[in-house]
MDAnalysis code that builds the backbone (N, CA, C; Angstrom):
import MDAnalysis as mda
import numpy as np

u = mda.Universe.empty(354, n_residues=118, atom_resindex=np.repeat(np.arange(118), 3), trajectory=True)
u.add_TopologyAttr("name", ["N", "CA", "C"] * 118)
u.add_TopologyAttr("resid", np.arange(1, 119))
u.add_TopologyAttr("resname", ["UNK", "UNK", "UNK", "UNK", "UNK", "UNK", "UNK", "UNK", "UNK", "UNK", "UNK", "UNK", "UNK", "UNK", "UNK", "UNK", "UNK", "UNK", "UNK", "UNK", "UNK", "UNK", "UNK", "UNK", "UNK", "UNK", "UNK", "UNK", "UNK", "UNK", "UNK", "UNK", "UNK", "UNK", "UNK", "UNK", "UNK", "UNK", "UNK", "UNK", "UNK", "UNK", "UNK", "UNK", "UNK", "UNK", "UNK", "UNK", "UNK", "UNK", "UNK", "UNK", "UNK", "UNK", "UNK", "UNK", "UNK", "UNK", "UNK", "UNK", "UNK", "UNK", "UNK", "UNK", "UNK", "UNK", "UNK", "UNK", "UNK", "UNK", "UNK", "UNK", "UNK", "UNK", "UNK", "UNK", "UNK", "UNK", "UNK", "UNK", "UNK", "UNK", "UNK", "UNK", "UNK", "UNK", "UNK", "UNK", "UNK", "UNK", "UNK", "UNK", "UNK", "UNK", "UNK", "UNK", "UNK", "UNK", "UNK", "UNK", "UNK", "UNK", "UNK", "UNK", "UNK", "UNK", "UNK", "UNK", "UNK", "UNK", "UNK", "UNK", "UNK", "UNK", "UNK", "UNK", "UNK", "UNK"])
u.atoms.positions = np.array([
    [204.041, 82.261, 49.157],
    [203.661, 81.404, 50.261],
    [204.921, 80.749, 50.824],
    [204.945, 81.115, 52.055],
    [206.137, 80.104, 52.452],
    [206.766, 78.900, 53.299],
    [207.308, 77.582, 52.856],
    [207.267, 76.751, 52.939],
    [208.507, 76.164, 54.437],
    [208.119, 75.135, 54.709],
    [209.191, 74.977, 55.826],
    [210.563, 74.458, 55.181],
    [211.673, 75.146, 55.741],
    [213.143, 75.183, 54.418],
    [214.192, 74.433, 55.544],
    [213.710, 74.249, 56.906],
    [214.866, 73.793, 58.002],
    [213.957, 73.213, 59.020],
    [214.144, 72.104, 59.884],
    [213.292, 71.723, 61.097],
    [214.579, 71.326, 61.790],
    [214.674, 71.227, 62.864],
    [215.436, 70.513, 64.080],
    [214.275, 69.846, 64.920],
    [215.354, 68.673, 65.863],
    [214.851, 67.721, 66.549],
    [215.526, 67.839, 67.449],
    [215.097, 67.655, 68.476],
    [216.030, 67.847, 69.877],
    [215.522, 66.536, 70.466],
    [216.504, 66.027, 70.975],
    [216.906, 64.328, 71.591],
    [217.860, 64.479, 72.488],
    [217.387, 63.309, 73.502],
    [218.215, 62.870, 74.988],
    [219.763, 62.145, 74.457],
    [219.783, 61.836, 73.354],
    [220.408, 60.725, 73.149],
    [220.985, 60.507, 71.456],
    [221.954, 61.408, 71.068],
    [222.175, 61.834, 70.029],
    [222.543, 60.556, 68.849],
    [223.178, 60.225, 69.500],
    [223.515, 58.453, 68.009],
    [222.206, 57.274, 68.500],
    [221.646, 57.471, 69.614],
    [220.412, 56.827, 69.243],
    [219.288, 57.475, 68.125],
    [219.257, 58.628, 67.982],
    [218.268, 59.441, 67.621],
    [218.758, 59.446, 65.932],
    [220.304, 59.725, 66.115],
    [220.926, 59.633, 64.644],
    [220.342, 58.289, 64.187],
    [220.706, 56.971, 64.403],
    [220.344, 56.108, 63.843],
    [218.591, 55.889, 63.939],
    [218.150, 56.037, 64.662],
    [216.471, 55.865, 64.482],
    [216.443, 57.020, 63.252],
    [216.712, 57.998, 62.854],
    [215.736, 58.676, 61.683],
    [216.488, 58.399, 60.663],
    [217.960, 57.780, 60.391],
    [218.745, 57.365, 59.787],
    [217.871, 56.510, 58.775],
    [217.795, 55.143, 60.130],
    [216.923, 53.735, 59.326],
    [215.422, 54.142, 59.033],
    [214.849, 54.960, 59.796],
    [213.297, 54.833, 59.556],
    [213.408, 55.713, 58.272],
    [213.728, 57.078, 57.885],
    [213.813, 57.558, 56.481],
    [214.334, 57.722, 55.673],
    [215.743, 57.004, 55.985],
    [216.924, 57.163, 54.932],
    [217.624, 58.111, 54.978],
    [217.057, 59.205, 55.769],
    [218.219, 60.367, 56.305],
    [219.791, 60.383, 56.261],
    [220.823, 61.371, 55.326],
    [222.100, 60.970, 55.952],
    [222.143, 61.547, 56.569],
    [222.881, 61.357, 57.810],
    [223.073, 62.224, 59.502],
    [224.479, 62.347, 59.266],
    [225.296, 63.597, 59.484],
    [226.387, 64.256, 59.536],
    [226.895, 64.987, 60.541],
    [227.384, 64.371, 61.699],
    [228.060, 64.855, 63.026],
    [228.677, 65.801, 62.682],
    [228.810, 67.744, 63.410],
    [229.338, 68.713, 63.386],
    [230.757, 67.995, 64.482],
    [231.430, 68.216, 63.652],
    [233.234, 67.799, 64.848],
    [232.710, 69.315, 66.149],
    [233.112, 68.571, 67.716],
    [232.880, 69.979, 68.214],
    [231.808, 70.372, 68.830],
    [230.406, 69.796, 68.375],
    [229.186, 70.107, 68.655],
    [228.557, 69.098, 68.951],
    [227.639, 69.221, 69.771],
    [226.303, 68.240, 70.406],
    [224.855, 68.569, 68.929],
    [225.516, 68.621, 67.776],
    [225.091, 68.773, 66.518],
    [224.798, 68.044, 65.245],
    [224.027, 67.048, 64.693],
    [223.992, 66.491, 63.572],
    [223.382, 67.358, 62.333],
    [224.055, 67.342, 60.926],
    [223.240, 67.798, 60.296],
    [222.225, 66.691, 59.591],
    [221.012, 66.936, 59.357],
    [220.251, 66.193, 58.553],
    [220.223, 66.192, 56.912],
    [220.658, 65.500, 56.057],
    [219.743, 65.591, 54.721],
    [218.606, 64.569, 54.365],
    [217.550, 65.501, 53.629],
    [216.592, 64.493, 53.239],
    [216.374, 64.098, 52.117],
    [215.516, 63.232, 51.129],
    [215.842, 63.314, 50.114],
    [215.122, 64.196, 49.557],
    [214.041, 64.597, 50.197],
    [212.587, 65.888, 49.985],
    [213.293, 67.196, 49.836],
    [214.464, 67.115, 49.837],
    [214.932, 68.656, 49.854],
    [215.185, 69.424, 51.106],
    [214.438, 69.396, 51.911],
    [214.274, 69.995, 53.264],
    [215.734, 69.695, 53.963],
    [216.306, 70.704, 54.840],
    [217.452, 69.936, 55.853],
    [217.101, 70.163, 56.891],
    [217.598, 69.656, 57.871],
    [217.572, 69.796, 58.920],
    [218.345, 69.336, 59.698],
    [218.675, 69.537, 61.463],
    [219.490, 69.189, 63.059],
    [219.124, 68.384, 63.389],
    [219.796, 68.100, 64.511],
    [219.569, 66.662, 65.440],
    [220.360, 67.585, 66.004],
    [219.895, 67.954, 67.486],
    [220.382, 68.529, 68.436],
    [220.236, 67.915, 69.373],
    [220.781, 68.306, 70.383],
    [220.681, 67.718, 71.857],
    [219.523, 68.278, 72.882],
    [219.132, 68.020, 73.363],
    [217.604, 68.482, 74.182],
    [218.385, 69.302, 75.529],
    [218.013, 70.322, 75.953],
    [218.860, 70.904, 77.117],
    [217.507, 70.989, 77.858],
    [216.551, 71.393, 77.897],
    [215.442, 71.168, 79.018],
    [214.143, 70.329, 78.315],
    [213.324, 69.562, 79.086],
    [212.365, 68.478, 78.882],
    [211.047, 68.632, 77.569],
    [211.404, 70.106, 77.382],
    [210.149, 70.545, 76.934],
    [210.285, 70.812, 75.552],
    [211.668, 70.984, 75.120],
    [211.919, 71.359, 73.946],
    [211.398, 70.272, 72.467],
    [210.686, 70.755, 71.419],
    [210.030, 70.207, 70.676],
    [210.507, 70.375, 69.589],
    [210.284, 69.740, 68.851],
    [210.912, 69.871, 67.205],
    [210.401, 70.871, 66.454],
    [211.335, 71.664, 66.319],
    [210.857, 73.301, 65.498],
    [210.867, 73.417, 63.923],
    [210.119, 74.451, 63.198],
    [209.962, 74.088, 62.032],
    [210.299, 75.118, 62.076],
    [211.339, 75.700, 60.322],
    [211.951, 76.987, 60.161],
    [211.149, 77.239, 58.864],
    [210.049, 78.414, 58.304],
    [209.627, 78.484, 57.283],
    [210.462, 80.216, 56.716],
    [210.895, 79.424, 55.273],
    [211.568, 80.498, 54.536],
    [210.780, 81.295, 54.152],
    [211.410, 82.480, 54.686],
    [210.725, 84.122, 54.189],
    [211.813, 85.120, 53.237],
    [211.375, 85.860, 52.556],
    [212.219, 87.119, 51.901],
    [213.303, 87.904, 53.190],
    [212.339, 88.374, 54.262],
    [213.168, 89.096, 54.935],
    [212.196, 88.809, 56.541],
    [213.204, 88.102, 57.441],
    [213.204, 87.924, 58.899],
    [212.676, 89.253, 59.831],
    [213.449, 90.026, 59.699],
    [212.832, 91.366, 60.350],
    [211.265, 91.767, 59.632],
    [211.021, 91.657, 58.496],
    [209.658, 92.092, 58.206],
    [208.684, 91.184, 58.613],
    [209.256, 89.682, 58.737],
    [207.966, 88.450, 59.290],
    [207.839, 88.453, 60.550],
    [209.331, 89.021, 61.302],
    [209.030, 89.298, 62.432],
    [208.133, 90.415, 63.092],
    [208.212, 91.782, 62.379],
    [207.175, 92.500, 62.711],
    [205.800, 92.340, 62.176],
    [205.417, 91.319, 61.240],
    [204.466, 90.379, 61.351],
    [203.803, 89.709, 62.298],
    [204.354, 88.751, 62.512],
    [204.493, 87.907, 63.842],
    [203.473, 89.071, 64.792],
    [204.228, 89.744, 65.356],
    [203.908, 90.288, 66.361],
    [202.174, 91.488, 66.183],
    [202.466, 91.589, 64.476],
    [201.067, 92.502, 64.471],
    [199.801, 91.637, 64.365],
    [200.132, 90.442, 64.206],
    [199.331, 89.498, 63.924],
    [198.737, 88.655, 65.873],
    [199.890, 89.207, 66.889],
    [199.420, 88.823, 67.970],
    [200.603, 87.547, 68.809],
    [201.710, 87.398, 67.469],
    [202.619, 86.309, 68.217],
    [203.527, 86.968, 69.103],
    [205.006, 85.870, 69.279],
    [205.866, 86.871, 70.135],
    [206.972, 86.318, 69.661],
    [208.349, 87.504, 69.766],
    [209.648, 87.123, 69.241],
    [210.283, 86.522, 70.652],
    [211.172, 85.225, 70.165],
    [211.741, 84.804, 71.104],
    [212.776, 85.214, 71.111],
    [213.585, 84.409, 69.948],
    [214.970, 85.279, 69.372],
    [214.824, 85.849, 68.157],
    [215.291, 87.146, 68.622],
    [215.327, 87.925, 67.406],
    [216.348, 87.820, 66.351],
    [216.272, 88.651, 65.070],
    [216.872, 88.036, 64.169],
    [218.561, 88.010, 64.333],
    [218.932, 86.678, 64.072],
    [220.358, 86.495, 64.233],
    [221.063, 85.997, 63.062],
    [222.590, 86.162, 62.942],
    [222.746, 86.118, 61.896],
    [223.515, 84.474, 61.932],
    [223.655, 83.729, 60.569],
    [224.237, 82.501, 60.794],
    [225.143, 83.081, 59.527],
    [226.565, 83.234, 59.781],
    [227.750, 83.597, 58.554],
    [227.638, 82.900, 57.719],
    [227.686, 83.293, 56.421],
    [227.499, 83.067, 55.108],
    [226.644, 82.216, 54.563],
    [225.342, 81.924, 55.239],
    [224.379, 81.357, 55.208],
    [222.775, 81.929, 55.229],
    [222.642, 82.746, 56.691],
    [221.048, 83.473, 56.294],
    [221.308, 83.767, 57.618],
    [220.004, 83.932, 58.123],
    [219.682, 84.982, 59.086],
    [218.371, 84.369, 60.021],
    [218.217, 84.236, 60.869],
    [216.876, 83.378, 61.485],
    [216.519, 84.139, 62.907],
    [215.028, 83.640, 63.144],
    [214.470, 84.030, 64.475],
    [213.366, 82.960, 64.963],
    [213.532, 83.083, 66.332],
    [212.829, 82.172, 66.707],
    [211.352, 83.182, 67.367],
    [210.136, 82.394, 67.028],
    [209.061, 83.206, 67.614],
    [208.093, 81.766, 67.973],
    [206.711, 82.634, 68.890],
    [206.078, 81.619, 69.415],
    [204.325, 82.412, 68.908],
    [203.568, 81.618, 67.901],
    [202.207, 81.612, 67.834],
    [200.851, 82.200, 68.643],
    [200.092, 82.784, 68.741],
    [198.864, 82.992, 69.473],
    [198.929, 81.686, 70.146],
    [198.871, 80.297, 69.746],
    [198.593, 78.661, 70.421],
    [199.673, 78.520, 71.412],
    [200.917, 79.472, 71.274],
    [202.170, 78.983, 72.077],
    [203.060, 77.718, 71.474],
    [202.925, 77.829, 70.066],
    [203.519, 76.764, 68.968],
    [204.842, 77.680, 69.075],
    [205.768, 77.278, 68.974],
    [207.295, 77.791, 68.893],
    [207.703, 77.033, 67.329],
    [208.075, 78.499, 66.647],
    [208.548, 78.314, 65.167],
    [209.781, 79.107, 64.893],
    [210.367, 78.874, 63.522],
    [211.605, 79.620, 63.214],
    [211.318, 80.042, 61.785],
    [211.807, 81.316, 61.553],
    [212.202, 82.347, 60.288],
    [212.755, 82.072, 59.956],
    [213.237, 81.803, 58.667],
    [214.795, 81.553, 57.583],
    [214.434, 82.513, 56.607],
    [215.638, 83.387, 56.687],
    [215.963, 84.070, 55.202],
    [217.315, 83.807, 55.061],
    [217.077, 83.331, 53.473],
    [218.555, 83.174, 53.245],
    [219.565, 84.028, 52.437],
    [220.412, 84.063, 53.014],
    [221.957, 85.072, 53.109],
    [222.800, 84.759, 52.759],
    [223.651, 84.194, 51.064],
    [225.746, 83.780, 51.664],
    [226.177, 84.884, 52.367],
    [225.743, 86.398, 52.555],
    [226.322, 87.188, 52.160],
    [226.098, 87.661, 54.208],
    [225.758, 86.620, 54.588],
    [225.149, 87.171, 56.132],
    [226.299, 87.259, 57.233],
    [226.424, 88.127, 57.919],
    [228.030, 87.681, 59.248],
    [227.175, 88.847, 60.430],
    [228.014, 88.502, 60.979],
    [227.381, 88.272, 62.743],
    [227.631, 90.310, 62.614],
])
């Protein structure tokens, strides 16, 4: 069964947003040097972004860990969803895709990879 292993948040307003989930859950927030990027830790285990919002609509995505991205992705789709982004690789980390639900819920794939490069 698989569980959500990554979420991002997309915000107008990046050190406001850092400090609101900062104080409300104890989150440490970790600015990428370079990037419109925070990383999240929680203490639940889970990590997650603080990204920057580029159009109005964008919602906080949940990444649930799978064995293998390409097989959930041709899942996804026999089941009736749709691939947004297909599987991409993140170097020495894993491999992810973004897809969208029968409801039009937008979610993300994680399989994880050290061994992953572009």
């Amino acid at each position: 069964m698989s569980s959500i292993v990554h979420f991002e948040i997309f915000c107008d307003e990046e050190e406001r947003a850092s400090k609101f989930y900062a104080e409300l859950f104890g989150w440490k927030m970790e600015r990428i040097a370079g990037a419109r990027y925070w990383n999240i830790t929680t203490q639940e285990g889970a990590a997650g972004g603080l990204i920057h919002r580029f159009n109005p609509h964008q919602k906080i995505i949940n990444y649930f860990g799978v064995p293998s991205v390409s097989q959930a992705c041709a899942r996804v789709e026999a089941l009736g969803g749709r691939i947004l982004v297909p599987s991409m690789a993140v170097p020495k980390a894993g491999y992810y895709s973004l897809c969208m639900d029968t409801e039009g819920n937008i979610f993300g794939l994680w399989e994880e990879d050290r061994k992953a490069k572009y």
